[in-house]
N, C-alpha and C positions, 0 to 999 in steps of 0.2 A: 492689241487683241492677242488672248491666250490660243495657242495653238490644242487642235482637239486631242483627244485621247488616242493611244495606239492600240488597235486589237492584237496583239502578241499569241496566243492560244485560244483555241477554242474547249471545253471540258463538255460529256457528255450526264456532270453529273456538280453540285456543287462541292461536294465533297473531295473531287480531284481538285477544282479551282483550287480552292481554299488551302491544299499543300503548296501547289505551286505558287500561290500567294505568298506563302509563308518562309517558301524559300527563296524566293525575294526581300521579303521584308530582313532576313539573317543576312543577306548581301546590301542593305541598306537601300533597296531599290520600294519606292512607294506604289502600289498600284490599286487598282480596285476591281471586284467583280462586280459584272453586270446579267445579272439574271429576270426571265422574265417566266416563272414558276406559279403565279398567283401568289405570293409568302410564301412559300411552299405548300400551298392546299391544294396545287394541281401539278406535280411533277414530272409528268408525261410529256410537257410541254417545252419542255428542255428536249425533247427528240425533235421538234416544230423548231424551236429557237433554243440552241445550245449553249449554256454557260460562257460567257466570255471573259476572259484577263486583259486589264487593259493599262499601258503606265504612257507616262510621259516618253513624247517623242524623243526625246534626247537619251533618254534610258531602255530603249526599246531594244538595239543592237546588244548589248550585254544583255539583259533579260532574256531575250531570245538563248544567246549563249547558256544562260547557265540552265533553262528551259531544256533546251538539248541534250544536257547533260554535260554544257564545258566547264563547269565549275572546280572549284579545287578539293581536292577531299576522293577519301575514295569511292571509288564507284562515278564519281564526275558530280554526283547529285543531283540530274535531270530529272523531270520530269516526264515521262513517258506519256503522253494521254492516248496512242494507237493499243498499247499494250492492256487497256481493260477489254 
């Protein structure tokens, strides 16, 4: 049996998700967002249930990492999601 997914961040919006995805994905790290928006026809709804990031448990501790901004590169290349 597959171990479940890790909630790593929460985003207030899917469009933070989706950086932070992607700076994952540039670290070769898989994960998926989990949004519960109506397809996006009710957006408010992400203030009720907020955008989640979620990867494999084994890749969770790095992700967080470079989430925070411990990546390499300048500026660290986190992701901020308190800063909107």
């Amino acid at each position: 049996m597959t171990e479940p997914l890790r909630i790593v961040r929460t985003f207030p919006n899917d469009v933070e998700a989706e950086l932070a995805r992607a700076v994952l994905a540039a670290h070769g790290i898989e994960s998926v967002i989990i949004s519960d928006s109506a397809a996006g026809m009710l957006p408010w709804l992400n203030t009720l249930h907020p955008v989640r990031l979620a990867v494999h448990p084994e890749d969770a501790a790095v992700a967080e990492q470079l989430l925070d901004g411990g990546g390499d590169g300048p500026g660290g290349g986190g992701i901020d999601a308190s800063a909107a």
